[in-house]
TITORKOL-903232 format. One line per field, with one value per atom (N, C-alpha, C): residue number from 0; residue in one letter; atom name; y negated, x, z negated. Coordinates in nm, 3 decimals, always signed. Example, Ala and Ser with C-alpha at 12.3 -4.5 7.8 and 13.67 -1.06 7.14 Angstrom:
BEGIN
kelo c(0	0	0	1	1	1)
koldo c(a	a	a	s	s	s)
kolnu c(N	CA	C	N	CA	C)
c2 c(+0.569	+0.450	+0.330	+0.225	+0.106	-0.003)
c1 c(+1.319	+1.230	+1.320	+1.285	+1.367	+1.290)
c3 c(-0.780	-0.780	-0.780	-0.708	-0.714	-0.787)
This chain:
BEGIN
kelo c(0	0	0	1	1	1	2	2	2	3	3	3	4	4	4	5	5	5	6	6	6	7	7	7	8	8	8	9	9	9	10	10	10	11	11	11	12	12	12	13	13	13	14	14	14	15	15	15	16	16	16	17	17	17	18	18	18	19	19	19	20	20	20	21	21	21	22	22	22	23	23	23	24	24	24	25	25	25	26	26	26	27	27	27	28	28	28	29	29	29	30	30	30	31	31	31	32	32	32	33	33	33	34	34	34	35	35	35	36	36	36	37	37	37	38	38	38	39	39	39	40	40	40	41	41	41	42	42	42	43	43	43	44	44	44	45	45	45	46	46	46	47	47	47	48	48	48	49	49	49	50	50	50	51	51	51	52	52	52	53	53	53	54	54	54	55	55	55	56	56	56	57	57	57	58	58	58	59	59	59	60	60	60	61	61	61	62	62	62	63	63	63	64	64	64	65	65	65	66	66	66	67	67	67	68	68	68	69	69	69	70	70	70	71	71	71	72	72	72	73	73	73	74	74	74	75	75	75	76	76	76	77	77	77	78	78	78	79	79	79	80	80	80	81	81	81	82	82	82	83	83	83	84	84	84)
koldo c(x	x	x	x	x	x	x	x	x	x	x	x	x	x	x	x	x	x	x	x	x	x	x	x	x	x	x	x	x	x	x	x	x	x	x	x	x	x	x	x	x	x	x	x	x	x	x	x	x	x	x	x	x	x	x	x	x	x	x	x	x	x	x	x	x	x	x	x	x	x	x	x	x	x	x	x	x	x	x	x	x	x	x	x	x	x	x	x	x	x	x	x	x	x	x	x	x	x	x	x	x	x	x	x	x	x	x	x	x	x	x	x	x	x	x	x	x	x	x	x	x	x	x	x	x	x	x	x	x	x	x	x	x	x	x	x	x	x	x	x	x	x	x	x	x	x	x	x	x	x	x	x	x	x	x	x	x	x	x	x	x	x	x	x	x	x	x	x	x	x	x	x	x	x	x	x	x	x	x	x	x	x	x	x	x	x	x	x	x	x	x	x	x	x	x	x	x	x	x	x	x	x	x	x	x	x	x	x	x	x	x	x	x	x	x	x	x	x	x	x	x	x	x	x	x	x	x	x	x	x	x	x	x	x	x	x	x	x	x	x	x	x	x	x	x	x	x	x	x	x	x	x	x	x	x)
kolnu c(N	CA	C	N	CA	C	N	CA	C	N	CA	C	N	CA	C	N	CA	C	N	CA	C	N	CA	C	N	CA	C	N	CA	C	N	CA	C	N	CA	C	N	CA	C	N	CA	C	N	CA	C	N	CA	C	N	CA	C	N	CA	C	N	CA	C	N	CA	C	N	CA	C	N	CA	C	N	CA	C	N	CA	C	N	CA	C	N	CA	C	N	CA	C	N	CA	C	N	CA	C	N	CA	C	N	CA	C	N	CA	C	N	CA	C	N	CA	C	N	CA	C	N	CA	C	N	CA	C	N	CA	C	N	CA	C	N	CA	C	N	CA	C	N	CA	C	N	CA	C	N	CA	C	N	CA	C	N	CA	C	N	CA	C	N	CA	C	N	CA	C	N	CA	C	N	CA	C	N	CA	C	N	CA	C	N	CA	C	N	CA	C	N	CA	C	N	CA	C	N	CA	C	N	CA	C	N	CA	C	N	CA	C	N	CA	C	N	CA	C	N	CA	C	N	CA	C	N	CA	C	N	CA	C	N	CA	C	N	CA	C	N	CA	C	N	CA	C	N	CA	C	N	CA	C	N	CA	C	N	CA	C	N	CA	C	N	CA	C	N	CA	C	N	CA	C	N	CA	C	N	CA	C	N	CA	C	N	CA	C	N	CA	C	N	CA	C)
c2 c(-1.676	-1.638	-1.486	-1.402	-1.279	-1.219	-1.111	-1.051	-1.060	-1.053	-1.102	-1.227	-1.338	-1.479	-1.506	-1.430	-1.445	-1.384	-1.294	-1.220	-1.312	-1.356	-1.439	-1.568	-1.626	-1.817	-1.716	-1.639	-1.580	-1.601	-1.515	-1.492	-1.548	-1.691	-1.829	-1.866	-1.895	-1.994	-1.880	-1.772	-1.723	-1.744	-1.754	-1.754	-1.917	-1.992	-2.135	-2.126	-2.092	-2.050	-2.020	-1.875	-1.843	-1.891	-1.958	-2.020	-2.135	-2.189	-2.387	-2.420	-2.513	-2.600	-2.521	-2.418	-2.354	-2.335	-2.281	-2.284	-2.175	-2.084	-2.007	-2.053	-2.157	-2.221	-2.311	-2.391	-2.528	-2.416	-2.302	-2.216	-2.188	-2.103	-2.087	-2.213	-2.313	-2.423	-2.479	-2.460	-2.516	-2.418	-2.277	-2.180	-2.180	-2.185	-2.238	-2.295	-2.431	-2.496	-2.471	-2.407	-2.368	-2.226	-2.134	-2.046	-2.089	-2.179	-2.250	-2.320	-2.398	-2.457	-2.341	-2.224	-2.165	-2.079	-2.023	-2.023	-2.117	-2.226	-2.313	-2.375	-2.308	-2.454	-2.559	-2.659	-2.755	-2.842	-2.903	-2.979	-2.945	-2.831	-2.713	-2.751	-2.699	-2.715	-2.878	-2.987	-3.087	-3.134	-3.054	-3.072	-2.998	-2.890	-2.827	-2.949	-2.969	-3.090	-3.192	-3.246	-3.344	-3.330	-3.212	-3.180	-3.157	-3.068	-3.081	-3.195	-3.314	-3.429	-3.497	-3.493	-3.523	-3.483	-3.305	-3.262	-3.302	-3.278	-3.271	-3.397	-3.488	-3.613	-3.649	-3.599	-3.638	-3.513	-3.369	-3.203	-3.213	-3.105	-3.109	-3.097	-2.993	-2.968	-3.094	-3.194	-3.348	-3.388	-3.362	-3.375	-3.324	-3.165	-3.056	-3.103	-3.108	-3.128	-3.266	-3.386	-3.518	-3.464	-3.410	-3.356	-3.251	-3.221	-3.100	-3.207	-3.255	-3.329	-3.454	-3.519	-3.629	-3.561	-3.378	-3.298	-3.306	-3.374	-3.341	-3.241	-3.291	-3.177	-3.079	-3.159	-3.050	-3.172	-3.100	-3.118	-3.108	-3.043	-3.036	-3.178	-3.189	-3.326	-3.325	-3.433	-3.388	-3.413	-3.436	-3.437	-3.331	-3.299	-3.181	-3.141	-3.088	-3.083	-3.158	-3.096	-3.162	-3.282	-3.373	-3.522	-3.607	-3.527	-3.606	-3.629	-3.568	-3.597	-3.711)
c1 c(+9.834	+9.872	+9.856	+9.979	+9.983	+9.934	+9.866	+9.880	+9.876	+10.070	+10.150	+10.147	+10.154	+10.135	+9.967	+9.899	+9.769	+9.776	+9.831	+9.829	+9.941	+10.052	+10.140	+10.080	+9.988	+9.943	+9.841	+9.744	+9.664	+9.680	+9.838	+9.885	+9.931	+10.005	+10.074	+9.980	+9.824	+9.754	+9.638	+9.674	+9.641	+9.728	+9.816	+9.910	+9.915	+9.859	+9.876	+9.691	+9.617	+9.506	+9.521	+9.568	+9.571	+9.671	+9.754	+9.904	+9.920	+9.798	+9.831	+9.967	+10.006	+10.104	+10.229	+10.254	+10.360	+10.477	+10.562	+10.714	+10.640	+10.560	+10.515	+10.473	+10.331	+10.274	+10.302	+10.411	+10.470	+10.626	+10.630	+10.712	+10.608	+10.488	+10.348	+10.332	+10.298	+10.282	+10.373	+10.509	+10.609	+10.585	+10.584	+10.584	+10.456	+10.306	+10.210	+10.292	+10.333	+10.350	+10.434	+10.512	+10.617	+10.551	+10.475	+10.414	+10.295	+10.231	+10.119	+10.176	+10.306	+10.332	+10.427	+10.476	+10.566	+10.448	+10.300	+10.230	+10.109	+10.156	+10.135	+9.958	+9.944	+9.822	+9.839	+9.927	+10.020	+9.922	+9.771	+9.751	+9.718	+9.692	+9.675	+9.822	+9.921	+10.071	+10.076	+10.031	+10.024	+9.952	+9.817	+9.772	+9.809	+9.884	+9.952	+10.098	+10.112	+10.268	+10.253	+10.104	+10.106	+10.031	+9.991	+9.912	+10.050	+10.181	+10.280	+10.352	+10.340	+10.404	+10.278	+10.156	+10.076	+10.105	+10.134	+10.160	+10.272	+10.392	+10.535	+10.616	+10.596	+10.692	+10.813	+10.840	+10.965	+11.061	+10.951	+11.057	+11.201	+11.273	+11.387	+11.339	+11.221	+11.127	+11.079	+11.086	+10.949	+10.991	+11.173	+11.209	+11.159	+11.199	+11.113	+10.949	+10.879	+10.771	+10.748	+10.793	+10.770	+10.832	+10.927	+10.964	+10.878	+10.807	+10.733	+10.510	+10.582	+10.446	+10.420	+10.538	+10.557	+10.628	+10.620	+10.672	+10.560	+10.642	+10.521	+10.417	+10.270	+10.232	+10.250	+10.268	+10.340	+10.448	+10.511	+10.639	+10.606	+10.470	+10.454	+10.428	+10.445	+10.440	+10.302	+10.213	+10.096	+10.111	+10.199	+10.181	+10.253	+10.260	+10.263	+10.381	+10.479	+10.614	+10.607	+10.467	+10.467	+10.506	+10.388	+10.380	+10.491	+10.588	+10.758	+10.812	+10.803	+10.909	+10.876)
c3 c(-15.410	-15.544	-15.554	-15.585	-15.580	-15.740	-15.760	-15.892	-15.996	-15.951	-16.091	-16.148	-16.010	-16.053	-16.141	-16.156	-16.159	-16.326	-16.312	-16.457	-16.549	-16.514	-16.580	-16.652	-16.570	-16.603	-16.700	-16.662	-16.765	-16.907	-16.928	-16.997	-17.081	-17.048	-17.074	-17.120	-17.072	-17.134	-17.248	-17.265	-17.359	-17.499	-17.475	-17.612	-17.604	-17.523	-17.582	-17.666	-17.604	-17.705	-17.842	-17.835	-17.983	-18.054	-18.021	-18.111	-18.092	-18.091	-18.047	-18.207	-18.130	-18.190	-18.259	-18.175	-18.234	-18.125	-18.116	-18.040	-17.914	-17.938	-17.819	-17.775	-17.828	-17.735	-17.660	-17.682	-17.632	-17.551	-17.536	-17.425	-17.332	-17.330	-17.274	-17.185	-17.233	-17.151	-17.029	-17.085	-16.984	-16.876	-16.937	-16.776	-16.719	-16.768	-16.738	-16.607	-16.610	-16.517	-16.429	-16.469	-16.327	-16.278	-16.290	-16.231	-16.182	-16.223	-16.091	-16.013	-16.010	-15.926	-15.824	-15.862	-15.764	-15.714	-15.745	-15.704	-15.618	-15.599	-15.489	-15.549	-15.660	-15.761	-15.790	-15.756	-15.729	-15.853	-15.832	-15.909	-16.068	-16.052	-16.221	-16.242	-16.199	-16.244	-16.298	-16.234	-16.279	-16.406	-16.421	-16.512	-16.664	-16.625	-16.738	-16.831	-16.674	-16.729	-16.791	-16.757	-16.825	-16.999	-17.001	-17.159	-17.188	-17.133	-17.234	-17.283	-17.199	-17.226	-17.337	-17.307	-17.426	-17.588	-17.603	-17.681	-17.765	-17.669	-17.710	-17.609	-17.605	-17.563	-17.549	-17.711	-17.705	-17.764	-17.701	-17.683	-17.591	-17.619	-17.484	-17.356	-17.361	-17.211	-17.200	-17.196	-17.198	-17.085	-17.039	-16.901	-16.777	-16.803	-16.681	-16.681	-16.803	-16.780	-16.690	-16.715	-16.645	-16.449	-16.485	-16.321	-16.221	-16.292	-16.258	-16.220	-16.307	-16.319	-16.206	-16.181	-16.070	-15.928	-15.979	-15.841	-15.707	-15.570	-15.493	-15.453	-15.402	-15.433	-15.330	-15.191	-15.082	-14.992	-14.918	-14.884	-14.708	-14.686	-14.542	-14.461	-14.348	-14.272	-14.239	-14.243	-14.150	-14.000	-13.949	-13.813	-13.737	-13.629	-13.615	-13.563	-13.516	-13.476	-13.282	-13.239	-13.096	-13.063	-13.165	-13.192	-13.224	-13.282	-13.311	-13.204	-13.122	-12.974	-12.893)
């Protein structure tokens, strides 16, 4: 996690702090989750997705959030490229 990614989620979950239940905060939250998850916090990203689906259910985001939330958490194989052959 670089920096920026570090200063961004900061940031997101500051304005879901001070502005609960308002249109920033329920924007805050969605990117919450897609910046921990493109920052590779895979299960924080999960746990952000699913407080927005708690919150807001039945928002237009309730989609991204459920996709983001049932997104795997990695994509790597555990076995090793040798072992396939």
């Amino acid at each position: 996690m670089d920096g920026d990614d570090k200063q961004a989620i900061l940031l997101f979950q500051e304005v879901e702090r001070l502005y609960p239940y308002t249109e920033w905060a329920k924007r805050a939250l969605v990117m919450q989750a897609y910046a921990l998850h493109k920052s590779k916090a895979y299960e924080e990203s999960r746990i952000a997705a699913q407080r927005y689906l708690d919150f807001y259910p039945a928002d237009e985001d309730a989609a991204y959030a459920q996709y983001r939330w049932r997104c795997p958490i990695t994509t790597r194989s555990t076995r090793s490229d040798a072992t396939r052959a």
